[in-house]
C-alpha positions in Angstrom: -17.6 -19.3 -5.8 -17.1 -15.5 -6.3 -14.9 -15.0 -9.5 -13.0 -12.6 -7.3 -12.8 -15.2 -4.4 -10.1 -17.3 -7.2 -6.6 -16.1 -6.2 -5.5 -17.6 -9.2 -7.5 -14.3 -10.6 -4.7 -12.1 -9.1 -1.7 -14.5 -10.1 -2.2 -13.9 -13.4 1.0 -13.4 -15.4 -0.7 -11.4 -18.4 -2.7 -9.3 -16.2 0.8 -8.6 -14.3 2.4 -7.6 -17.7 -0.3 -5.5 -18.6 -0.6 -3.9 -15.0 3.3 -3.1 -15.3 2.9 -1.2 -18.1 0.5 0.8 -16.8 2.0 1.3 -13.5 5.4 1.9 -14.7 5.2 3.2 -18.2 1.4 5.2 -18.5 1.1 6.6 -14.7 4.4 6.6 -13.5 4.8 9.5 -16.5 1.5 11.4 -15.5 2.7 11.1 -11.4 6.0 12.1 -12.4 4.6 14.9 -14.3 3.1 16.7 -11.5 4.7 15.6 -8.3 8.8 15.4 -7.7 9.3 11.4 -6.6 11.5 10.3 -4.4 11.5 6.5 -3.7 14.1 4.8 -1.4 14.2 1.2 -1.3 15.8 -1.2 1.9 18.4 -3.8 0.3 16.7 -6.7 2.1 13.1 -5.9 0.4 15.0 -7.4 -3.1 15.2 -10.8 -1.2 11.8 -10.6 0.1 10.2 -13.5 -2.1 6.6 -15.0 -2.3 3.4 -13.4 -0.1 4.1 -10.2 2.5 2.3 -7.5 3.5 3.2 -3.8 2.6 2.2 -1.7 5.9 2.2 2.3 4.7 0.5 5.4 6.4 -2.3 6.7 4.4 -2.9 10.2 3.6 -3.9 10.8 0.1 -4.5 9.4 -3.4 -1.1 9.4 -4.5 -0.1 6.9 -2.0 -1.1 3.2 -3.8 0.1 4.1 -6.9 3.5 5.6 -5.4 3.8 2.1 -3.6 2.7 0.0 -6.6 5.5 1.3 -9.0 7.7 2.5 -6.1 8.0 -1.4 -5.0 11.0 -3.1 -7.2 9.3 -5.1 -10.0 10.1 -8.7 -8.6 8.1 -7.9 -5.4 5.1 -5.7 -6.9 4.4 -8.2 -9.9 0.9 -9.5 -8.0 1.0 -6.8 -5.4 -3.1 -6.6 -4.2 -5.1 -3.8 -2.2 -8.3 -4.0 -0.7 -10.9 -1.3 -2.1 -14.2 -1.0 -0.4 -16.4 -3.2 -2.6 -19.3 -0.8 -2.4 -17.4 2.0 -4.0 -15.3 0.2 -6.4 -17.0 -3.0 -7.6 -20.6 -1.9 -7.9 -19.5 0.3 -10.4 -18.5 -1.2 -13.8 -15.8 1.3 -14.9 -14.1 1.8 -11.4 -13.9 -1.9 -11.1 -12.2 -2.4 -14.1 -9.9 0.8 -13.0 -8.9 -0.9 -9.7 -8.9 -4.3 -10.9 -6.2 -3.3 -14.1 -4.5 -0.6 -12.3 -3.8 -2.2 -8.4 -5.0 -5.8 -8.6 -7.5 -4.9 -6.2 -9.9 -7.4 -3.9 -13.4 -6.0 -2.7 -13.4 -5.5 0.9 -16.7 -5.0 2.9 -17.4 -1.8 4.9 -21.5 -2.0 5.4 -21.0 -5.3 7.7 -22.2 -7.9 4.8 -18.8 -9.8 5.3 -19.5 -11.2 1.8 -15.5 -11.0 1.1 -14.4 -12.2 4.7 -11.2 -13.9 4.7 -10.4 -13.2 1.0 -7.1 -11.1 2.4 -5.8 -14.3 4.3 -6.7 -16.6 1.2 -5.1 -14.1 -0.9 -1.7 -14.4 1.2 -1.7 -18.3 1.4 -1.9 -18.2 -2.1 1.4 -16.6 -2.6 -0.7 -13.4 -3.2 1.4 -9.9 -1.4 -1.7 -7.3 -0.6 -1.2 -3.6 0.3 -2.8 -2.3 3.5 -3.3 0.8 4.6 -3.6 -0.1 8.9 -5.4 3.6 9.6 -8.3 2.5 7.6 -8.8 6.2 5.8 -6.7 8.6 4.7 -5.7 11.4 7.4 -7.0 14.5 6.9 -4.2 16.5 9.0 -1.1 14.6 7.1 -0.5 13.1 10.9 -0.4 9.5 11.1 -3.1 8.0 13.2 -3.3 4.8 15.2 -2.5 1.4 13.0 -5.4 -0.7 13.7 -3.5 -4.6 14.3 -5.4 -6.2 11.3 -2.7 -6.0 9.3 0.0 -7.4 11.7 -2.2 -10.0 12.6 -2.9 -11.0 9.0 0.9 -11.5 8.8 1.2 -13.3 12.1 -1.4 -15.4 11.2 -0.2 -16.5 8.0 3.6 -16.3 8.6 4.5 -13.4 6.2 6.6 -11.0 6.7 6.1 -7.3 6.9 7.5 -4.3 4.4 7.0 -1.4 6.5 6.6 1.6 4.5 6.5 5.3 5.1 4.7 8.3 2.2 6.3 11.4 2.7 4.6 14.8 1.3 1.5 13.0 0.0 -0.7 15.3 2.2 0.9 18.5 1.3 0.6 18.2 -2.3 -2.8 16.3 -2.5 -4.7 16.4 0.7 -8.0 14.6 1.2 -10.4 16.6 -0.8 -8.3 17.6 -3.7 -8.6 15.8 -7.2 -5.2 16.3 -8.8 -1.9 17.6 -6.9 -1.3 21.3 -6.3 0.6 22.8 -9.2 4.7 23.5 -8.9 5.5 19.4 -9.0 4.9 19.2 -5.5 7.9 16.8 -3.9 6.8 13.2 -3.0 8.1 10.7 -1.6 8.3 6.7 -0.2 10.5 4.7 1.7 10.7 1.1 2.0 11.8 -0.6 5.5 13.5 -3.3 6.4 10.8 -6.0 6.4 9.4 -7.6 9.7 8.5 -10.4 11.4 7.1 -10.4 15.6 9.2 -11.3 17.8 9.2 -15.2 19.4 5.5 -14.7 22.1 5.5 -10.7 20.4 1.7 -10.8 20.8 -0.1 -9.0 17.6 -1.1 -5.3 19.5 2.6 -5.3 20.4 3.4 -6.1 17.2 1.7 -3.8 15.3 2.2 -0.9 17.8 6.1 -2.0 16.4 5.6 -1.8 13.3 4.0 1.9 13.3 6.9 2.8 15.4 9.0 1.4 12.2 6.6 3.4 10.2 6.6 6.6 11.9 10.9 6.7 12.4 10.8 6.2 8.6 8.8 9.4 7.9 10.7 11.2 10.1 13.9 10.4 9.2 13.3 10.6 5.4 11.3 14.3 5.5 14.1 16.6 4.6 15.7 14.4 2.3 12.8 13.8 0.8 10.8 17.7 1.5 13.9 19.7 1.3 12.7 20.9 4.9 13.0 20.2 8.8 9.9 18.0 10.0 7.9 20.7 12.0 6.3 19.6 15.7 
């Protein structure tokens, strides 16, 4: 089997120390040091125990770390995220980034399906993943439609999900850019209440739901977290 099949692999408890300390400690000082954070955290995401999945719009490279340390401690400890395998894991020093730095699984985007089903092991194992449900990051900082992967994943399985919404990400590193735009740029993330579907909520319903929960989160949170009125 694929050493990176093993879900014991992203259980690990010293891998988790060590990835907390670099989340938390190393990064969260060089984020803080050029962005302004902002994190706001739902009460019920501290009871949330065992496998979920953490649903978040997508629009720049700030976002999976602002999740990973953003999340409280108990619910991040084994926190994974899907990185396209032919990027990351070909690639001896970005694999050992990813791997050390999110947890991350290799996920196929050239149609091999050699990891297929390693997010669903992942979650029966007790494993939380990290999914991004517009598949890239936006290039406009307008949230585009959630594909229902994720909510399926979560109906399939029985997990719930923490909806979660990443505010001024694309205004202080867009797609393109590197590093954030000097002037400690404000940034921001905001934990929902998680979700489950409703009783014969079918998954496209579902999911449509949960970018809904998404979307009223971003808007809601922009001037507290921008200083600003959410422009049309």
């Amino acid at each position: 089997m694929n050493q990176y099949h093993d879900p014991a692999l992203y259980r690990s408890r010293w891998r988790s120390r060590i990835r907390r300390l670099l989340q938390r400690g190393v990064f969260r000082s060089i984020v803080g040091s050029v962005v302004t954070q902002t994190i706001s955290v739902h009460p019920s995401v501290h009871k949330v125990r065992g496998a979920f999945v953490l649903v978040a719009n997508h629009s720049s490279h700030l976002d999976a770390p602002m999740l990973m340390q953003g999340l409280p401690i108990k619910q991040a400890r084994y926190l994974s995220t899907g990185v396209a395998r032919e990027y990351f894991f070909e690639v001896w020093y970005r694999r050992i980034f990813v791997r050390w730095m999110f947890n991350a699984f290799p996920i196929d985007r050239d149609g091999s399906k050699k990891n297929s089903g390693l997010s669903r092991r992942l979650l029966k194992a007790g494993v939380p993943i990290l999914v991004f449900p517009e598949a890239t990051r936006s290039t406009t900082g307008r949230m585009a439609e959630f594909k229902p992967g994720a909510a399926a994943l979560a109906t399939g399985v029985g997990t719930p999900v923490i909806p979660a919404a990443l505010i001024g990400g694309h205004e202080a590193m867009p797609k393109g850019r590197n590093w954030p735009k000097p002037g400690r740029p404000p940034v921001g993330v905001v934990f929902g209440e998680p979700m489950r579907p409703f009783e014969g909520e079918v998954v496209t319903d579902f999911s449509a739901r949960v970018q809904a929960t998404v979307a009223e989160l971003y808007e809601s949170n922009y001037r507290t977290v921008m200083g600003e009125e959410l422009s049309e």
